[in-house]
C-alpha positions as CSV (number, residue, x, y, z in Angstrom):
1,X,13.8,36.6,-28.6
2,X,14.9,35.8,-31.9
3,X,14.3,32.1,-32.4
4,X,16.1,30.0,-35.5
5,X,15.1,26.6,-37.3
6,X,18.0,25.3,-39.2
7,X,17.5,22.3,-41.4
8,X,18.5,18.8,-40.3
9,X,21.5,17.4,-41.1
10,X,21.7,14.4,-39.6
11,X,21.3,11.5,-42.8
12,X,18.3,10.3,-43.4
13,X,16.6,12.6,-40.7
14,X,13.0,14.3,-42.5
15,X,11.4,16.0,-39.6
16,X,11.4,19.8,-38.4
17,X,11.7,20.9,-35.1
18,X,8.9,23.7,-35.9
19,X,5.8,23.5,-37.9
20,X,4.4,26.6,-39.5
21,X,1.4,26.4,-37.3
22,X,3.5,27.1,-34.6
23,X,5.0,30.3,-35.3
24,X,2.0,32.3,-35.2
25,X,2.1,31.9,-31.6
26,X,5.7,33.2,-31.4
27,X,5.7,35.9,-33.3
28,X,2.3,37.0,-31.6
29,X,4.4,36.5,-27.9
30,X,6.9,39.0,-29.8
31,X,9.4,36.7,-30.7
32,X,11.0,36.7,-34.3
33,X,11.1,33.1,-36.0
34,X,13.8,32.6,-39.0
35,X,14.0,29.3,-40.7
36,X,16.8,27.7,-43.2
37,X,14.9,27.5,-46.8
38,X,13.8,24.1,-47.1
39,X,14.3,22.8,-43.3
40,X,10.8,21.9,-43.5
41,X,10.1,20.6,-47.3
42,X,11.0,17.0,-46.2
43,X,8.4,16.7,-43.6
44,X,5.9,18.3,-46.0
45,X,6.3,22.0,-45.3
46,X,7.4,24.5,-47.6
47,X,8.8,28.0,-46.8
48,X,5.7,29.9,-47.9
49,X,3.5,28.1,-45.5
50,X,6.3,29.5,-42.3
51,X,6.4,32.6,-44.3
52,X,2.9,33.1,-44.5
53,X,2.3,32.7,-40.7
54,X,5.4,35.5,-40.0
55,X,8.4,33.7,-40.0
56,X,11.3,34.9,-42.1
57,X,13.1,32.7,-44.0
58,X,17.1,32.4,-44.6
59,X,19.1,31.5,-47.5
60,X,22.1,30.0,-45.5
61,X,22.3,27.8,-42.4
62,X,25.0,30.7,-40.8
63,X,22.5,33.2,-40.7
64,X,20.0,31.2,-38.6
65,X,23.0,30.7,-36.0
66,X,24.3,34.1,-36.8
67,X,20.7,35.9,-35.5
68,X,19.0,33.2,-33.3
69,X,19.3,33.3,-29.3
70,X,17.5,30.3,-29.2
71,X,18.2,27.5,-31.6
72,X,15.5,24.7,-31.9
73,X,17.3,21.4,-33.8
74,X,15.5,17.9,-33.7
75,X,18.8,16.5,-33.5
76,X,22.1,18.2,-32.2
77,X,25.4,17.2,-30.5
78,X,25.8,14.3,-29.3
79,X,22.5,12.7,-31.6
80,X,24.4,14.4,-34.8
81,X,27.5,13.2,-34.0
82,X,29.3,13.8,-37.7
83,X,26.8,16.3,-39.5
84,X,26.9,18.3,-36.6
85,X,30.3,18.8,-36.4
86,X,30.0,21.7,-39.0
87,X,27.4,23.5,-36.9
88,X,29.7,24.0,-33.7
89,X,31.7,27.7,-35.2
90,X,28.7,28.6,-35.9
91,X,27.4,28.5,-32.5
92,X,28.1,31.8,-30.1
93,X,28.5,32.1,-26.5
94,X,25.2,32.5,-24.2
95,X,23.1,30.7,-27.4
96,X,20.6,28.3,-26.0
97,X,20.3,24.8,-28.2
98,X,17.1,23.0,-27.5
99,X,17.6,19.4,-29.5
100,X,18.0,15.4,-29.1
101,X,21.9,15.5,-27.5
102,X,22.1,12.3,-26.8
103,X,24.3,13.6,-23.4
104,X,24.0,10.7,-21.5
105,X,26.7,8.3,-23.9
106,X,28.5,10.9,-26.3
107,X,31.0,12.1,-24.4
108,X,33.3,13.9,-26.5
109,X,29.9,15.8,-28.5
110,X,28.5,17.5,-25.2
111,X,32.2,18.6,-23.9
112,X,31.9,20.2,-27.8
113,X,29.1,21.5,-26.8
114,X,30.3,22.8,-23.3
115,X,33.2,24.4,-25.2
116,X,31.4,26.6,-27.3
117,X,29.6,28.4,-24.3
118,X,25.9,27.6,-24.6
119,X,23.0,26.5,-23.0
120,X,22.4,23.4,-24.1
121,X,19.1,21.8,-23.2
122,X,18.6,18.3,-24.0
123,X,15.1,16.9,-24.8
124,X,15.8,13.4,-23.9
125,X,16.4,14.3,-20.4
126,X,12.6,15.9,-20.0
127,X,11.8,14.7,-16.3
128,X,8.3,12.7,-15.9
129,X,6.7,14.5,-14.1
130,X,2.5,15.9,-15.0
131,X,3.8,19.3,-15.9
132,X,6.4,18.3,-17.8
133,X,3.9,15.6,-20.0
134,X,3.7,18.1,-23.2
135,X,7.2,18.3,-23.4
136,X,8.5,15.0,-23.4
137,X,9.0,14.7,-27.0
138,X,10.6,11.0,-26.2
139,X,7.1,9.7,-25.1
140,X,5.6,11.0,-28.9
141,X,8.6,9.7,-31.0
142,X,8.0,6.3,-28.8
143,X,4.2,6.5,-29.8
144,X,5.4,6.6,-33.8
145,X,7.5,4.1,-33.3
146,X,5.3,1.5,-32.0
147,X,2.3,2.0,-34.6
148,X,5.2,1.8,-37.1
149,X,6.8,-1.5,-35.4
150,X,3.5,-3.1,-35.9
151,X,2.7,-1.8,-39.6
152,X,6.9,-3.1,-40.2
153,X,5.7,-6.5,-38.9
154,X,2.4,-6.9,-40.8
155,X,3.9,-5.8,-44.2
156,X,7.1,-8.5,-43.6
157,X,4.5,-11.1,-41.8
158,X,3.7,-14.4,-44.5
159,X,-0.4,-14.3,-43.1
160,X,-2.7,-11.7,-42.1
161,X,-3.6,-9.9,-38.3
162,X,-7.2,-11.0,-38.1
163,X,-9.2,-13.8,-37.7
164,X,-11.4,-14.1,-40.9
165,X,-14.3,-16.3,-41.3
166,X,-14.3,-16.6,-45.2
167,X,-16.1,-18.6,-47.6
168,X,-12.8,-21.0,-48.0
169,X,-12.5,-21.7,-44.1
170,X,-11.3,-19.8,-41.0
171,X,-8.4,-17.5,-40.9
172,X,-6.8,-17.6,-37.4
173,X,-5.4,-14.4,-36.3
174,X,-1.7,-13.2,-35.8
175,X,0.3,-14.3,-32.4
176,X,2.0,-11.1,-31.5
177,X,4.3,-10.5,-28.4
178,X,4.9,-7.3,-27.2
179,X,8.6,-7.2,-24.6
180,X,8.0,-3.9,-22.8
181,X,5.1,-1.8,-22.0
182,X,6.3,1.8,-22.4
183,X,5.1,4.3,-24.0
184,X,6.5,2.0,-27.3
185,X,4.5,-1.2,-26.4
186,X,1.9,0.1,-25.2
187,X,1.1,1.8,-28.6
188,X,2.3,-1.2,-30.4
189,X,-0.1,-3.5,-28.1
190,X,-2.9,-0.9,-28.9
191,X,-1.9,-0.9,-33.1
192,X,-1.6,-4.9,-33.3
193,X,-5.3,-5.3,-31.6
194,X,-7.1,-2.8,-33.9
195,X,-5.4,-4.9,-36.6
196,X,-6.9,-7.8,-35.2
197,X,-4.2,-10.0,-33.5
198,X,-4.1,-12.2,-30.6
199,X,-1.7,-10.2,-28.1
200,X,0.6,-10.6,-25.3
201,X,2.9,-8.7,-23.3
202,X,5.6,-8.8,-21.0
203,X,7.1,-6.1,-18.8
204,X,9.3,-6.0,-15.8
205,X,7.3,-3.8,-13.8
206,X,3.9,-5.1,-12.1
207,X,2.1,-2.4,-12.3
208,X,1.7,-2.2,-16.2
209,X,-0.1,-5.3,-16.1
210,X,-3.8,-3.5,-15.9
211,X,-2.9,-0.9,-18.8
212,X,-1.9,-3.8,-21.0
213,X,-5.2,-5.7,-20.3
214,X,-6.7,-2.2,-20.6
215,X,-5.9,-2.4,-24.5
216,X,-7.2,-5.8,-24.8
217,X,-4.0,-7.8,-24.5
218,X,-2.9,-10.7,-22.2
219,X,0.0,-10.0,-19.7
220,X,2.2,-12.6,-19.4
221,X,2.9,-13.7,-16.1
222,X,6.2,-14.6,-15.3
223,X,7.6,-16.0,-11.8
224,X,10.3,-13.8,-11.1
225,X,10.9,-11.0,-8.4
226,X,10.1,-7.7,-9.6
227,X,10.1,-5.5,-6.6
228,X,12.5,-2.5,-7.2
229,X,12.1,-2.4,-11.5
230,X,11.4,0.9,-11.7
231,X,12.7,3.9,-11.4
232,X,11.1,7.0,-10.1
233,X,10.7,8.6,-13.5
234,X,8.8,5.4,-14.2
235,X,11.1,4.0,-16.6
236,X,12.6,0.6,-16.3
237,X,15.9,0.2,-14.0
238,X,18.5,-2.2,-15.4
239,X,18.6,-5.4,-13.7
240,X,21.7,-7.7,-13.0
241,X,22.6,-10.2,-15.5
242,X,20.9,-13.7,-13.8
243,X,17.3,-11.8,-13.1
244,X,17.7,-11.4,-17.4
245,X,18.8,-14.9,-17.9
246,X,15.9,-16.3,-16.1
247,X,13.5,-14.1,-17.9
248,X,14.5,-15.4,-21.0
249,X,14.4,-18.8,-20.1
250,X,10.7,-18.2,-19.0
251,X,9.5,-16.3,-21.8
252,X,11.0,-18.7,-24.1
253,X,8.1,-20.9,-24.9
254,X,6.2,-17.6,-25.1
255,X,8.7,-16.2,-28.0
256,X,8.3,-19.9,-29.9
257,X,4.7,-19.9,-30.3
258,X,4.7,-16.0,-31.7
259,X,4.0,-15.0,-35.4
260,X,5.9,-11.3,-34.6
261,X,7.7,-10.5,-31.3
262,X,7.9,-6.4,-30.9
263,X,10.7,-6.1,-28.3
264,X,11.1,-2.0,-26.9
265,X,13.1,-2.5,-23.8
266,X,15.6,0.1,-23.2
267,X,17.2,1.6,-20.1
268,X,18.3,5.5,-21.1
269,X,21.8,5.7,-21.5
270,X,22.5,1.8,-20.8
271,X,22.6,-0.9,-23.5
272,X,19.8,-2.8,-24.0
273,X,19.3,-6.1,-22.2
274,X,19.4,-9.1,-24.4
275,X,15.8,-10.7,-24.2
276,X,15.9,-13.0,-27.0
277,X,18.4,-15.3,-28.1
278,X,19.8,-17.1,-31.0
279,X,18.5,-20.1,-29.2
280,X,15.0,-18.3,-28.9
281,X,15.1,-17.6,-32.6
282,X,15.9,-21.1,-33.9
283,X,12.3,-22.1,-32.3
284,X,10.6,-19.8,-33.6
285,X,8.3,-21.0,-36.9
286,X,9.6,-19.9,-40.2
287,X,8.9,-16.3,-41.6
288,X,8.2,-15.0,-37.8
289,X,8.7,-11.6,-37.6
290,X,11.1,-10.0,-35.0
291,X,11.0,-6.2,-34.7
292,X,14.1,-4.9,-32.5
293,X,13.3,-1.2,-30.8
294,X,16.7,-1.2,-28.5
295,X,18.2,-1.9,-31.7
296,X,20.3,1.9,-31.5
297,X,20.9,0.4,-28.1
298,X,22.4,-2.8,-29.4
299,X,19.1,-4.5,-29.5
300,X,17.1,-6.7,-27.5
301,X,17.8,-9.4,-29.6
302,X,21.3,-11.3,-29.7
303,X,21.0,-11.2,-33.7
304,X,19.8,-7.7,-34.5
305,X,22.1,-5.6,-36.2
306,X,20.7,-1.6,-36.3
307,X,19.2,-0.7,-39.3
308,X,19.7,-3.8,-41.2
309,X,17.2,-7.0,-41.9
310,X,18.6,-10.0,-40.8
311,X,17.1,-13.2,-41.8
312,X,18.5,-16.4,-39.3
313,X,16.8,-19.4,-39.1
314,X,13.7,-18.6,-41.7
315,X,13.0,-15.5,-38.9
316,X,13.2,-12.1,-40.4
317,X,15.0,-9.6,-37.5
318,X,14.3,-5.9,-38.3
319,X,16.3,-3.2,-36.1
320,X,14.5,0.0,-37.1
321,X,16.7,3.1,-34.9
322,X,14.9,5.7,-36.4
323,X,11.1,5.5,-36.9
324,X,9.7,8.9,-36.9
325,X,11.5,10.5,-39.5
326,X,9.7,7.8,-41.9
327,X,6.1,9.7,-41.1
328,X,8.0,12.9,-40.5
329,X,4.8,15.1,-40.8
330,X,3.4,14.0,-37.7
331,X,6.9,13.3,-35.9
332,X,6.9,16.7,-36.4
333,X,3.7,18.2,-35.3
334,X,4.2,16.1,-32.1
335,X,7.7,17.3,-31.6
336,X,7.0,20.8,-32.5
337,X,4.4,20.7,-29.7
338,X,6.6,19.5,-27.7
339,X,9.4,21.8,-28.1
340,X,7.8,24.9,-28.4
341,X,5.8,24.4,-24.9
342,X,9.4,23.4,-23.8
343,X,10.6,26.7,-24.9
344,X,8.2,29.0,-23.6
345,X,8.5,27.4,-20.1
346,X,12.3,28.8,-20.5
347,X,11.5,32.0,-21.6
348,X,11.2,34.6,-18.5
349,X,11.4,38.1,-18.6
350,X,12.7,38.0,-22.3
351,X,15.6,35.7,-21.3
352,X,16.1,32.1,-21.0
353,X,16.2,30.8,-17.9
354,X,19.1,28.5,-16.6
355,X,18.4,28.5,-12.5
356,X,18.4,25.1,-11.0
357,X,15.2,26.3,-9.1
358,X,13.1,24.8,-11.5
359,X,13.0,20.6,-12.3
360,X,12.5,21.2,-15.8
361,X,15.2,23.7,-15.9
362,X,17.7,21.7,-13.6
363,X,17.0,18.4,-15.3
364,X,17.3,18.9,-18.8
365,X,20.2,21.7,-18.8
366,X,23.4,20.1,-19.8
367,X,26.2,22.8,-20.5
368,X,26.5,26.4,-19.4
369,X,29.0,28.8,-19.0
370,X,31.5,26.4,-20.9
371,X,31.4,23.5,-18.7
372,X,28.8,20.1,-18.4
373,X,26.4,21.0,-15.5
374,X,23.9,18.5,-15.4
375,X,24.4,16.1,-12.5
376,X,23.0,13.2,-14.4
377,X,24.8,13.7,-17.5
378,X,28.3,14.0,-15.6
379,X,27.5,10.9,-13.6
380,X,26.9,9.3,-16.5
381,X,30.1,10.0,-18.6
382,X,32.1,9.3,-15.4
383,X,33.1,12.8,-14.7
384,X,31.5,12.6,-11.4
385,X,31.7,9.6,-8.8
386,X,28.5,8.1,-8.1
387,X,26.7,8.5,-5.1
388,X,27.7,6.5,-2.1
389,X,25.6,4.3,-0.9
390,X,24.0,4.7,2.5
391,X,24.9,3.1,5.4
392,X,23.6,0.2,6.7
393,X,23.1,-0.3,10.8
């Protein structure tokens, strides 16, 4: 199959959704690999290093469309929502798109998508399940993220991590909370212990609580029911509106006596549940450090605003939305990993295939044959009723 890497377009975006490392194994599989010049210079690879490993490489962005049956973007549709706009003639019919789509909120960019008759295959939607763990790309831009929350934190925080003992006294160490052990928090839990600060987390589901002490932090114990908090791809289920105003009236106190607060709770397609308040922040001690992860989702905190430092009540609020691209080398390698074991799992009998037989297949397939496929996805965007609910005798 012939296999194309166009740059990215989206602003600000630095990563590649291939590596030269990973075309070797491509082209030896007999597939032909042609990359945009320069879609990899940002993240630190340069054409001859894809050229050298059998790649060919394209002066224009039309010509990767124009020969690829496959299309590998980091972010397409729905995730590119403006940029991307120019790449839709340039898609064909029957083209496969492998990319961030963002399906499950952008509307208007997957029926784009649906329109131009291809197979579009959204990463985000990569089911949780043990065969599917080196492709779920989402679970290795969530591990950048939270090393990166907690380097954000330290550079911003007025005192060090560690405790020091020093010739001029003690040092105490860093009070950091982390709101949500995912894949995020747990990474950030791990990155704030190795730089020496006194830890806590918090997460809805119960059964996080030993991985968390695993890494050397303190689960915070809250008395609220938590039966039923997660879903059975093991992410967080959204919660009604009084079970999140008693959590944050209980983790309150916890919030107050934190140097940094690393919030990562997000539900996938849902905004993200308001955790911290205004109220929270005014008792919080000058020059804390808030660092939002839901921020593309509106933010866990009442006073984060995406991409933007906030400073309110002597607390700085940071609402980073795009973390990876600012190590974009590794975001990379991870992703490439990630989408390249995706793609050969597709790839039968020269083809790629579409049949609902397969999980991986059925879940993360979004448009085909000009229309929006994926159950999920349609639910979602309300172009298909929800299920109704059993019932009860």
């Amino acid at each position: 199959m012939n296999i194309g890497i166009p740059k990215e377009t989206f602003p600000g975006e630095h990563r590649v959704a291939l590596i030269p490392s990973a075309v070797a194994p491509l082209v030896k599989a007999g597939h032909e690999v042609l990359i945009e010049t320069g879609a990899g210079a940002a993240a630190g690879f340069p054409d001859k290093d894809y050229a050298d490993k059998g790649a060919s490489v394209a002066a224009s962005r039309a010509e990767v469309f124009g020969a690829a049956d496959v299309v590998l973007q980091v972010r397409a549709g729905g995730s590119n929502p403006e940029a991307g706009q120019a790449d839709l003639p340039l898609m064909k019919s029957g083209q496969a798109i492998i990319a961030f789509l963002e399906p499950l909120t952008e509307k208007a960019a997957i029926e784009q998508l649906a329109s131009r008759g291809v197979h579009a295959f959204s990463m985000e939607l990569m089911p949780r399940i043990t065969r599917a763990q080196s492709m779920d790309a989402l679970s290795s831009m969530a591990t950048i993220a939270g090393y990166k929350a907690v380097l954000i934190a330290a550079m911003e925080l007025p005192r060090m991590f560690p405790m020091m003992m020093t010739a001029a006294g003690t040092i105490a160490p860093a009070h950091v909370f982390v709101v949500g052990a995912g894949v995020a928090g747990l990474q950030a839990i791990a990155s704030a212990r190795k730089q020496g600060a006194k830890v806590e987390a918090y997460d809805v589901r119960p059964a996080v609580k030993e991985q968390i002490q695993s890494l050397g932090a303190k689960f915070v114990e809250l008395p609220l029911e938590t039966a039923d908090t997660e879903d059975k791809g093991g992410y967080a289920k959204e919660a009604d509106e009084s079970f999140y105003r008693r959590q944050r009236e209980t983790m309150a106190k916890v919030v107050a006596a934190s140097d940094v607060v690393i919030t990562t709770a997000a539900i996938p397609g849902k905004k993200a549940p308001v955790l911290v308040t205004a109220d929270m922040v005014r008792r919080m001690a000058p020059r804390s450090v808030i660092v939002d992860l839901a921020a593309e989702r509106g933010g866990n905190c009442e006073l984060t605003k995406a991409d933007e430092r906030v400073v309110a009540h002597g607390v700085t609020i940071l609402g980073p939305t795009n973390l990876a691209t600012t190590v974009p080398y590794h975001a990379s390698q991870m992703y490439s990993k990630n989408i390249t074991t995706f793609l050969m799992h597709l790839i039968k009998d020269g083809a790629i295939q579409t049949g609902a037989d397969d999980e991986i297949v059925r879940e993360t397939l979004v448009t085909g044959g000009g229309r929006i496929v994926n159950a999920r996805v349609k639910q979602a965007l309300g172009l298909e009723p929800a299920a109704a609910a059993p019932a009860q005798g």
